[in-house]
Backbone bond lengths (Angstrom), bond angles and torsions (degrees), N, CA, C in turn:
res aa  C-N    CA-C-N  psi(-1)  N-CA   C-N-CA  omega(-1)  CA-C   N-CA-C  phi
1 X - - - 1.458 - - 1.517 108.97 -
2 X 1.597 113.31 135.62 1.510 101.01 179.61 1.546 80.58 -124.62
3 X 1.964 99.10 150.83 1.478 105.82 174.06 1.813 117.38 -144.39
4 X 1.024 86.52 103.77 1.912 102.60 -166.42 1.463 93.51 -61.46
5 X 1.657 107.11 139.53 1.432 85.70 164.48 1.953 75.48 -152.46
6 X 1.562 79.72 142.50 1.897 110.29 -167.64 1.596 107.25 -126.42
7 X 1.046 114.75 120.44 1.686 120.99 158.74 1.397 119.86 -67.08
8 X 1.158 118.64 134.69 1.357 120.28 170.50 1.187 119.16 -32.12
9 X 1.644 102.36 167.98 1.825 111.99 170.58 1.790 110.73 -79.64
10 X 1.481 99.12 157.39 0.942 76.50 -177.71 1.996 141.48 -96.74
11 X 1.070 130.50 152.29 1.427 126.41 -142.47 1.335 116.49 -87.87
12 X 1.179 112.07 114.57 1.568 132.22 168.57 1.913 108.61 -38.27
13 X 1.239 118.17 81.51 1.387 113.58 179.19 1.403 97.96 -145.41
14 X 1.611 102.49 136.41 1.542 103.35 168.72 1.880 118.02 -59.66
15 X 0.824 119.48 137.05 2.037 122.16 151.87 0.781 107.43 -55.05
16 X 1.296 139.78 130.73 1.785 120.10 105.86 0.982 132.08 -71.23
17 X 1.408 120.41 154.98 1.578 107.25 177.65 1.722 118.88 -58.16
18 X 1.329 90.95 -78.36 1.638 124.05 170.68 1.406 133.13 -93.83
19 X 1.643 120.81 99.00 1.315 113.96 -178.85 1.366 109.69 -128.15
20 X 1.633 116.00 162.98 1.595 119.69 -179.26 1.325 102.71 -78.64
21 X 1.698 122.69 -172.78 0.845 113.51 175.78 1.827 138.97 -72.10
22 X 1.374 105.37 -0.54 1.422 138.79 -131.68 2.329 76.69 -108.38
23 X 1.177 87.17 -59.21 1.100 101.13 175.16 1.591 140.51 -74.17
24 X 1.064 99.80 -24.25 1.855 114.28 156.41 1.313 104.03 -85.20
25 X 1.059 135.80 14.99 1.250 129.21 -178.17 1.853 97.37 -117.92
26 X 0.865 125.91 -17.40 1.801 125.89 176.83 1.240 100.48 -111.50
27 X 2.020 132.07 -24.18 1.395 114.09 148.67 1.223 129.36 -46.66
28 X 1.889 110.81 -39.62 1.857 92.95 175.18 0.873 127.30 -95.46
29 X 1.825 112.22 -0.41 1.479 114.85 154.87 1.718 130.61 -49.96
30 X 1.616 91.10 -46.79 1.406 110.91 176.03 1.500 108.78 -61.08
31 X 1.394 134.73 -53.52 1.391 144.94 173.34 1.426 117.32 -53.08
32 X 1.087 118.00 -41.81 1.924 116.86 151.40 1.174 132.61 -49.25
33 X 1.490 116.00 -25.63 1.264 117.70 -168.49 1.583 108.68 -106.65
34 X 1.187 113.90 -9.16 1.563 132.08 -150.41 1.893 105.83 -89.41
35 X 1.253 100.08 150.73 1.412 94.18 -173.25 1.554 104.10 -88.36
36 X 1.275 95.51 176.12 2.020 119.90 164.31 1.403 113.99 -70.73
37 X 1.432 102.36 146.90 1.871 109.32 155.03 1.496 96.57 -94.34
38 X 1.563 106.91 106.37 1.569 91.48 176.67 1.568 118.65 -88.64
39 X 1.324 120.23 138.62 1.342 126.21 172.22 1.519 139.36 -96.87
40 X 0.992 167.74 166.97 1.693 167.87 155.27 1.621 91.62 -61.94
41 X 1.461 108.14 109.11 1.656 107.95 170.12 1.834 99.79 -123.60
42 X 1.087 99.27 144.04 1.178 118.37 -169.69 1.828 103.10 -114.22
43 X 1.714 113.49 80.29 1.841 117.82 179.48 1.121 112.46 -41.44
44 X 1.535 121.64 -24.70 1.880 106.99 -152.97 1.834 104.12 82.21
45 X 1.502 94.83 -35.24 1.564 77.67 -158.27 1.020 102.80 -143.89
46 X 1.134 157.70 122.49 1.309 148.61 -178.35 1.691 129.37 -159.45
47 X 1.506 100.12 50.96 1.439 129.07 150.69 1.673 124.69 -100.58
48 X 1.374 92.97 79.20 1.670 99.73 -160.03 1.695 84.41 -113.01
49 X 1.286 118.56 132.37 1.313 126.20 -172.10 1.675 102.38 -87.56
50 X 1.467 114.81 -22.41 1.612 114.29 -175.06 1.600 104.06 -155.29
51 X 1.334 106.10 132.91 1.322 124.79 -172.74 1.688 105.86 -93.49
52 X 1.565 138.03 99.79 1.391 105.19 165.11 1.635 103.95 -100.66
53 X 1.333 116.44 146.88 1.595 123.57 173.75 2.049 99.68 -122.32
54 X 1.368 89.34 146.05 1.411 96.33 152.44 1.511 117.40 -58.38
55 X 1.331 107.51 160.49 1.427 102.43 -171.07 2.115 96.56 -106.92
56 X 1.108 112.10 33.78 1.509 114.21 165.04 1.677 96.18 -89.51
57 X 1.138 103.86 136.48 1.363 107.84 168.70 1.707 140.06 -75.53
58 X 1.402 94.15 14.29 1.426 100.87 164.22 1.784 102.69 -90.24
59 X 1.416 116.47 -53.66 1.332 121.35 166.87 1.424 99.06 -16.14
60 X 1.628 104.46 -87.79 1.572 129.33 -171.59 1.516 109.39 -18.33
61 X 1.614 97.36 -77.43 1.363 83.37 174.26 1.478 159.31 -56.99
62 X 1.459 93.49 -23.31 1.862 124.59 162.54 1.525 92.68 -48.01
63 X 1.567 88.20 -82.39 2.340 87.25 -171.48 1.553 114.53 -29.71
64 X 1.379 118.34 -49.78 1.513 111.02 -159.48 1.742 117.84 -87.74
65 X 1.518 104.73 4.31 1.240 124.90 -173.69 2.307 99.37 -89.12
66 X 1.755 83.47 -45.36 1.711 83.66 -157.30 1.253 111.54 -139.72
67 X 1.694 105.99 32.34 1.306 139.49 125.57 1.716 142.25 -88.39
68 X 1.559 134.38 101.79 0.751 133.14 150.75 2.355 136.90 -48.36
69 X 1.490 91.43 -21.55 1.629 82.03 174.95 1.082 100.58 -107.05
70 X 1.784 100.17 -147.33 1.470 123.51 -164.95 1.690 102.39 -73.81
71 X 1.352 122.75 130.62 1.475 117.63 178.52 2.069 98.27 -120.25
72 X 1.246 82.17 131.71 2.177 95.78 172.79 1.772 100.75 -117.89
73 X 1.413 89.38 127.65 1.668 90.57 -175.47 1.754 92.36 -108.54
74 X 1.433 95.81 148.38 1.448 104.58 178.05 1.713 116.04 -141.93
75 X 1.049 116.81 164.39 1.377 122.28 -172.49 1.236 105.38 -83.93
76 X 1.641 129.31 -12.75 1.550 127.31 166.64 1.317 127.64 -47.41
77 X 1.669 101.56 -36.84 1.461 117.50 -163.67 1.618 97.82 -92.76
78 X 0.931 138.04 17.26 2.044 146.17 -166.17 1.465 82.04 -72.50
79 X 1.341 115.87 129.75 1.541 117.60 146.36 1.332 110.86 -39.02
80 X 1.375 132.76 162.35 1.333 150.51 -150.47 2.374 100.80 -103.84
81 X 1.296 104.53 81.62 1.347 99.79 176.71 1.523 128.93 8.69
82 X 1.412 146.64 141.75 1.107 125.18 164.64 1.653 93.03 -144.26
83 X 1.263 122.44 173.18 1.689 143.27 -135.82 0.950 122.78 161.07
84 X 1.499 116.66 105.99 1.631 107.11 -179.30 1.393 116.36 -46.89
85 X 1.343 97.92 176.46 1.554 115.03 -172.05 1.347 97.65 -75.13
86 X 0.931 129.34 -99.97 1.967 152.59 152.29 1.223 116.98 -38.72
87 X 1.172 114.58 161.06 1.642 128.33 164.82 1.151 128.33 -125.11
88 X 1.426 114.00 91.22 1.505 147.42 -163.15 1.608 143.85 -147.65
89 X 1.022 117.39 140.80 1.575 133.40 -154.62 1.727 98.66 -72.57
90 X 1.713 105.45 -22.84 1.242 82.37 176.11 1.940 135.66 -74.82
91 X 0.843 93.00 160.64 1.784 108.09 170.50 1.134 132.87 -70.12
92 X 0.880 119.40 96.55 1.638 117.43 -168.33 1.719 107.06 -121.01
93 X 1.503 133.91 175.90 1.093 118.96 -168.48 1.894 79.95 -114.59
94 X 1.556 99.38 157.19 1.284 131.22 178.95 1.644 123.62 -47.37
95 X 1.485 89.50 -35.92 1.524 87.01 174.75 2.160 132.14 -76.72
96 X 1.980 66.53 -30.55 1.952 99.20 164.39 1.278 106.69 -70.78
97 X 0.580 147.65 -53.15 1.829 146.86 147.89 1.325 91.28 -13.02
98 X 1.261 130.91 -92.48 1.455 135.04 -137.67 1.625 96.31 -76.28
99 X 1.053 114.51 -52.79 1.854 105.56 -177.71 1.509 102.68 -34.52
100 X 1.285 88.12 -74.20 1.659 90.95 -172.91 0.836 131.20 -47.61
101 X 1.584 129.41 -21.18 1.448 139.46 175.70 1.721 99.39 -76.88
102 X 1.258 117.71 -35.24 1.677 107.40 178.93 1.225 108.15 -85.44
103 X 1.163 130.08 -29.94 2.014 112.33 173.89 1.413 84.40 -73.26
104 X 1.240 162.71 -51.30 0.997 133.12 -141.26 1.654 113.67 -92.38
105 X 1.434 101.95 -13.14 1.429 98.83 146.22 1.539 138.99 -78.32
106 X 1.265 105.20 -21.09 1.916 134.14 173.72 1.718 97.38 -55.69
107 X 1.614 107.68 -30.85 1.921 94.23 -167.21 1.682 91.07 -122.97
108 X 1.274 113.46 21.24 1.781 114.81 167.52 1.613 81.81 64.97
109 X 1.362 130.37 81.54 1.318 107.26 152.94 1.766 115.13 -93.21
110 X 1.127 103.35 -175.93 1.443 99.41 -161.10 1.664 97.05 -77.27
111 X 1.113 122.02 -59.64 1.504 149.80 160.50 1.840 103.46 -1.68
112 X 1.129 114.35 -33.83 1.132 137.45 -178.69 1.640 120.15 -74.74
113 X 1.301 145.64 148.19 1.109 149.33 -144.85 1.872 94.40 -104.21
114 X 1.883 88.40 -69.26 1.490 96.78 -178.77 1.667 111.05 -113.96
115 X 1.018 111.52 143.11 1.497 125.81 -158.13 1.953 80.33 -80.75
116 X 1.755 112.78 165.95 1.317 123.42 151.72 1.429 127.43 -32.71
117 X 1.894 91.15 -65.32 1.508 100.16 -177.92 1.591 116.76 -63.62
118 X 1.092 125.01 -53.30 1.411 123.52 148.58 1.562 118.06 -7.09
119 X 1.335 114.60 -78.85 1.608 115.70 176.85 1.297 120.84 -58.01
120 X 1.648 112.75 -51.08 1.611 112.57 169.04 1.895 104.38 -34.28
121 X 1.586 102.67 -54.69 1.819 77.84 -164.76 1.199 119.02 -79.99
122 X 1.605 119.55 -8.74 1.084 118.65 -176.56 1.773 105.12 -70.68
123 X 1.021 132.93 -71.11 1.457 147.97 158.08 2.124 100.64 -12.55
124 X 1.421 109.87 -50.00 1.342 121.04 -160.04 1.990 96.65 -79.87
125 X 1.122 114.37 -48.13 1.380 127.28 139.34 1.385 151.43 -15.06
126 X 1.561 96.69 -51.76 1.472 107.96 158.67 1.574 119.87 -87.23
127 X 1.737 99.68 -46.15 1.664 101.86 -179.99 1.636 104.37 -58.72
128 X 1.193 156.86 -18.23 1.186 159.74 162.42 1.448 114.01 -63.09
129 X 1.396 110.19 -33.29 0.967 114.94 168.17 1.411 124.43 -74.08
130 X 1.142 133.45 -16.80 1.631 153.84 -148.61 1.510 103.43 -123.88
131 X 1.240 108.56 -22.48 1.695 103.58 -157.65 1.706 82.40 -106.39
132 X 1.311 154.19 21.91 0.682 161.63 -80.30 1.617 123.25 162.03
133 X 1.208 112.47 -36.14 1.702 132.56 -162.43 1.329 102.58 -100.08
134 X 0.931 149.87 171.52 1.513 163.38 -167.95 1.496 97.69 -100.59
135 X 1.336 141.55 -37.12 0.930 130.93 -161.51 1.519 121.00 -92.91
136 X 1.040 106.10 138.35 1.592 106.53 -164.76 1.976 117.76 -82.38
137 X 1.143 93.22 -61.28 1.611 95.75 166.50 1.531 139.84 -75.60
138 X 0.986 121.31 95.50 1.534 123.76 -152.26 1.733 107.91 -120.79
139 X 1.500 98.51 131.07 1.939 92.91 170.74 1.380 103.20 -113.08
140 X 1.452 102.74 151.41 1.487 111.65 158.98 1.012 131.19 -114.84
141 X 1.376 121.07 117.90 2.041 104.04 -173.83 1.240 91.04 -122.98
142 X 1.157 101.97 153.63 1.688 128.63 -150.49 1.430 116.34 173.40
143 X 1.293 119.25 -161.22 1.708 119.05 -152.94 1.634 88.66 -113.65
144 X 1.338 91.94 170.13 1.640 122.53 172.59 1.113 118.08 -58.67
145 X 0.781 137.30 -77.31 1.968 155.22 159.56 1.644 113.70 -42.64
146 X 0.936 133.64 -37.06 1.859 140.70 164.95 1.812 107.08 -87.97
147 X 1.167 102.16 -12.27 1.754 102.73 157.14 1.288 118.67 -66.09
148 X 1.406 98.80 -60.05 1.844 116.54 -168.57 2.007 88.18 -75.67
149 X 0.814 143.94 -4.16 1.568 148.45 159.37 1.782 104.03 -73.61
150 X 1.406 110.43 -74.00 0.880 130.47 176.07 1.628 113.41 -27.49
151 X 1.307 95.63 -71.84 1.732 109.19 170.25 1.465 141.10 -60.24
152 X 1.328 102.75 -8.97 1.160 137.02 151.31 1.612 123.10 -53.42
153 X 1.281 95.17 -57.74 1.743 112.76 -169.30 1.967 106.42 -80.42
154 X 1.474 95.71 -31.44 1.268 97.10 171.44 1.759 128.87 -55.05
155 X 2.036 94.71 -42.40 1.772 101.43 172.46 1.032 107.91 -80.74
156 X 1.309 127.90 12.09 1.584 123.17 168.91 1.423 102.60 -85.19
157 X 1.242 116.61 -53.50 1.459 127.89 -168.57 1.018 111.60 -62.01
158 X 1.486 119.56 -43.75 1.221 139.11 160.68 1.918 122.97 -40.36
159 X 1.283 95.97 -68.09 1.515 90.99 178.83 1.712 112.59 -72.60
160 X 1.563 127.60 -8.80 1.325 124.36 164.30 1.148 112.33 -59.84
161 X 1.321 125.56 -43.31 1.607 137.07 -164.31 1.419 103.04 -76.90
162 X 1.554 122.51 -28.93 1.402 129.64 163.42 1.182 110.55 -61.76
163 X 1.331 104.66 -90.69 1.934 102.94 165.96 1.784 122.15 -8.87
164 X 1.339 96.29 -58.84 1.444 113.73 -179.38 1.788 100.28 -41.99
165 X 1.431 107.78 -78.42 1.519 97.51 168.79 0.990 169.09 -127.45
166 X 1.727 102.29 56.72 1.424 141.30 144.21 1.644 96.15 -51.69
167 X 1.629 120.05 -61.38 1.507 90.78 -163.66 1.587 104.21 -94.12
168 X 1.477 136.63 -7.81 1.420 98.42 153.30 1.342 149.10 -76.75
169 X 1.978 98.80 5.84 1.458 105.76 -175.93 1.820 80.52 -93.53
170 X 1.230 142.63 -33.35 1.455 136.30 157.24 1.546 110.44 -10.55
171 X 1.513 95.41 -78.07 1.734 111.65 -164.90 1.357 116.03 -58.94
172 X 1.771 118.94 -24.80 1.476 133.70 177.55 1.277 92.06 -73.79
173 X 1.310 143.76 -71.46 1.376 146.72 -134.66 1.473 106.42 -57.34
174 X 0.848 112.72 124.54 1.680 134.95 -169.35 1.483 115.14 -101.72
175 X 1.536 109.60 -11.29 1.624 109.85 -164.72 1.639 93.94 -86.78
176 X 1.515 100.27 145.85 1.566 118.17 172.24 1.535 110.98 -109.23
């Protein structure tokens, strides 16, 4: 099984420098809804028998740009919620916003939409779902932050399948 997995293009949204919390909160409203700069990408490879995309429409549009097959968008692949920490007038810059919104998803804070464990199964959920299908070549386009999640779950899977056979070449081994 081979399984591409691609982040979106990247998204046409104004910055601000500095916003309260009131206001990073209709920036990532605004950033969800917002389109792609689409570009000429060149996969290397692009005999992918099944396309899955998040169903945010930056995803969407990535897949249908630099995908040739069938693409199924699903709510598995959603970037991972974010929400300020607090609710406050102060100013903070945009990127401080977002850090903080991901450790504070890293320790399930409440502040947060979807808890860790939440995403672990959601993510654990879909790849079960995928590993699963008849089809061998598969892309995923999806977000920045549920990649590095994503990729995560893969060296898990990964080093089980190792584990896996280390001990049945174990149980074969015949030498005394």
């Amino acid at each position: 099984m081979r399984i591409g997995l691609v982040r979106h293009f990247e998204v046409i949204h104004s910055s601000q420098k500095v916003v309260t919390s009131g206001e990073f909160k209709e920036w990532v409203r605004q950033y969800d809804i917002a389109d792609v700069r689409q570009i000429p990408v060149d996969l290397c490879y692009n005999n992918w028998d099944l396309c899955f995309s998040s169903d945010l429409q930056r995803a969407l549009q990535t897949a249908q740009n630099i995908s040739k097959c069938k693409i199924v968008t699903t709510d598995l692949l959603r970037e991972v919620p974010i929400s300020p920490i607090l609710d406050t007038n102060l100013r903070l810059p945009v990127p401080l916003w977002l850090s903080l919104g991901r450790m504070a998803w890293l320790f399930s804070h409440h502040s947060q939409p979807e808890k860790r464990i939440q995403t672990g199964k959601r993510i654990n959920d879909f790849l079960t779902q995928i590993m699963s299908l008849r089809e061998s070549n598969i892309l995923l386009v999806t977000h920045g932050f549920l990649m590095f999640i994503i990729t995560g779950f893969f060296s898990i899977i990964l080093a089980e399948v190792f584990r896996q056979a280390v001990i049945v070449k174990e149980e074969n081994d015949l030498t005394i």
